[in-house]
N, C-alpha and C positions, 0 to 999 in steps of 0.2 A: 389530141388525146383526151381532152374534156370536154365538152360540149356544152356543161352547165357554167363552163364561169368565163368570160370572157380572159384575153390573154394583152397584156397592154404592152405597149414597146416604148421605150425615149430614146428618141434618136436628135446625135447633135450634128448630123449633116443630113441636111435637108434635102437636099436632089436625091437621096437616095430612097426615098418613103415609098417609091414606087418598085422598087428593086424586093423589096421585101415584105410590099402590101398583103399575100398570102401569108404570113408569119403571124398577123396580129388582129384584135379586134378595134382597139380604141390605139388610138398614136396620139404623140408627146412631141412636142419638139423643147428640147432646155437649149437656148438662148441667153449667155451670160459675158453681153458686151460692157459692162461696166469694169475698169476706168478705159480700156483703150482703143474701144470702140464704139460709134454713134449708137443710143438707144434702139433708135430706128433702125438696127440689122435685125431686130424682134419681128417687127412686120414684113421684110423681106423675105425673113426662112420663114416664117406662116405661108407666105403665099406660094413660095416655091413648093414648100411640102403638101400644100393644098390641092397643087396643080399634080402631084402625084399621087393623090388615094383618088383624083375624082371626084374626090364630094362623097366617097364610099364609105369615110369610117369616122365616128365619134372622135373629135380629138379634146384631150383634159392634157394643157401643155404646161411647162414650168419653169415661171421667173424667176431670175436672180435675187436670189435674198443673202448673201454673202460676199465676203469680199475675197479677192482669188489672191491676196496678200496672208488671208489666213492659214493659206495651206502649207506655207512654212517650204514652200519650192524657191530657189535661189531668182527663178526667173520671172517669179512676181513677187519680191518683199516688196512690201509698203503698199502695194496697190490697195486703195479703199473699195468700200462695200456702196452701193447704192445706198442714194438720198431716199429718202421718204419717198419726195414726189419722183423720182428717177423707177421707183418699184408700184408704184401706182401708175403711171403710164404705161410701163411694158406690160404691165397685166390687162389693160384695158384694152392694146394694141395688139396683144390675144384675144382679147374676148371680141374686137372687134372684125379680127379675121377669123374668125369658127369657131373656138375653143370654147367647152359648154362646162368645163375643168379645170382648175388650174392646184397643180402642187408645190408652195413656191420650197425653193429650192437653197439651203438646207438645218433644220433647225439643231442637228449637229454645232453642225460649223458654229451655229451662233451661242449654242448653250455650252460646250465643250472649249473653247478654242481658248489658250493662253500662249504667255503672256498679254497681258489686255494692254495695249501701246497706246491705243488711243481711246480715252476716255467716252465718245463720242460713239466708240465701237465696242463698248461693252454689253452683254446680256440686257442689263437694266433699260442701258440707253435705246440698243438696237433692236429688241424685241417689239416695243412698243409702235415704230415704224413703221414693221412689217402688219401686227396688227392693224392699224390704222388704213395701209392699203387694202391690205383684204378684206376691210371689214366695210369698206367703200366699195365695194362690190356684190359684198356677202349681202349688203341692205337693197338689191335688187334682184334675190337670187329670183323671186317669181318670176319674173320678169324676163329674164335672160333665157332661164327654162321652159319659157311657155311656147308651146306645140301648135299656137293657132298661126296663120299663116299671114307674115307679115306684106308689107309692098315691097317691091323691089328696091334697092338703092344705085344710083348713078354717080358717078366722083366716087371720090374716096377711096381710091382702090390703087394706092400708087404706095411706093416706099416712102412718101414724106406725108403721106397721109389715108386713115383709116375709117370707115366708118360702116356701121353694121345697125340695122335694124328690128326691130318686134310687135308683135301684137298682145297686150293681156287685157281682158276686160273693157274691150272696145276702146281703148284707146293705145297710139299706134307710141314707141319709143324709139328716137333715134342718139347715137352714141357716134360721137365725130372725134379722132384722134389727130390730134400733132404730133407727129412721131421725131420731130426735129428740135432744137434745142435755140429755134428763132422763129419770132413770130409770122404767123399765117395767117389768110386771108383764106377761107373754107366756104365751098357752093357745092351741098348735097342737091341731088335730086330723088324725087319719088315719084313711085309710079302711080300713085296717087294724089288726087289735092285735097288739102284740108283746109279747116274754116278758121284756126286762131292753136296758136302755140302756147303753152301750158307750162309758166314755170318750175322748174325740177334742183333738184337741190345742188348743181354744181356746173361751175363752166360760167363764160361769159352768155350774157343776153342775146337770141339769136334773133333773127328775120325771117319771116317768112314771106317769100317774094311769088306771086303768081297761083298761090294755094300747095304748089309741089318742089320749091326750093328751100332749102333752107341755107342761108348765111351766115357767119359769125367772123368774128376776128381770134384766134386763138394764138394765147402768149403761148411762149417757147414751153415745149413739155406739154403744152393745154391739153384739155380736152372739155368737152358739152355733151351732156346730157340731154335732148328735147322731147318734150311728151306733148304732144300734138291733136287735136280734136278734130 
């Protein structure tokens, strides 16, 4: 009925994106396993939904920034909100399976919600957290967004582990997710070889094996950053 503005959808079952791919221009998938289930069902419903538009439509998806104890339902009191680093990873774990958007999800909840039961989970405490994540992303928006055409990537494409790459400014950026909450042994491949890896401001120290692997060890939750030459 418009044509001038795109129409977005957030959908929290993921097999379905295909069922309703004519409805929408950009899709969403909200993703809010914390406490009771593994991080890593984040990367899971990415790629399932992924495999339903095709690779057909922009997605801007959105992480858990709240705790499902807040919503005063009898069938989740107490349940806590995501750590720090728990909302830093599922966001990366979008960005590394397509999402070029994230809206995390929901500053209601965090500015509004009482009784404050646990100090840890107040406005004060818990805003700054989610800042903190987003704003560890926010400081590579070029980067994420840039339209030149990166190498392929090989690995990384499973539910225990993610990884997506870029090109800005001649030089190439790859991003490795541990979607799991124990540590990893991680072997990206590219479809291209490079001459010396480039240290980037997070994650453990990686290898470059061959001019077109890269290795690393990543602790539970990890992730790497690699900017590559």
């Amino acid at each position: 009925l418009d044509p001038d503005h795109p129409c977005y959808s957030v959908q929290d079952v993921a097999n379905e994106a295909r069922q309703y791919l004519a409805s929408y221009d950009v899709l969403g998938v909200d993703c809010y396993p914390v406490p009771k289930s593994p991080v890593g069902e984040v990367a899971k419903r990415m790629r399932t939904s992924g495999r339903g538009t095709m690779g057909l439509r922009p997605r801007w998806d959105v992480p858990q920034a709240f705790a499902w104890g807040w919503l005063f339902r009898a069938a989740t009191r107490g349940q806590r909100a995501p750590t720090r680093d728990e909302m830093a990873n599922m966001s990366w774990q979008m960005v590394a399976c397509g999402a070029n958007g994230l809206f995390y999800y929901a500053f209601q909840h965090i500015y509004e919600r009482h009784p404050v039961e646990d100090p840890d989970e107040s406005y004060a405490a818990f805003w700054p957290r989610v800042k903190s994540a987003a704003g560890e992303i926010k400081k590579y928006e070029d980067v994420l967004l840039s339209d030149e055409t990166p190498p392929e990537v090989t690995g990384g494409t499973s539910d225990a582990l993610v990884a997506r790459a870029w090109r800005w400014k001649g030089e190439t950026y790859l991003v490795v997710v541990n979607c799991r909450d124990v540590r990893q042994e991680a072997a990206v491949g590219l479809s291209e070889s490079f001459g010396r890896v480039v240290a980037s401001d997070f994650g453990p120290a990686p290898v470059l094996q061959g001019g077109s692997e890269v290795r690393c060890e990543l602790p539970p939750l990890g992730y790497v950053m690699v900017r590559l030459k």
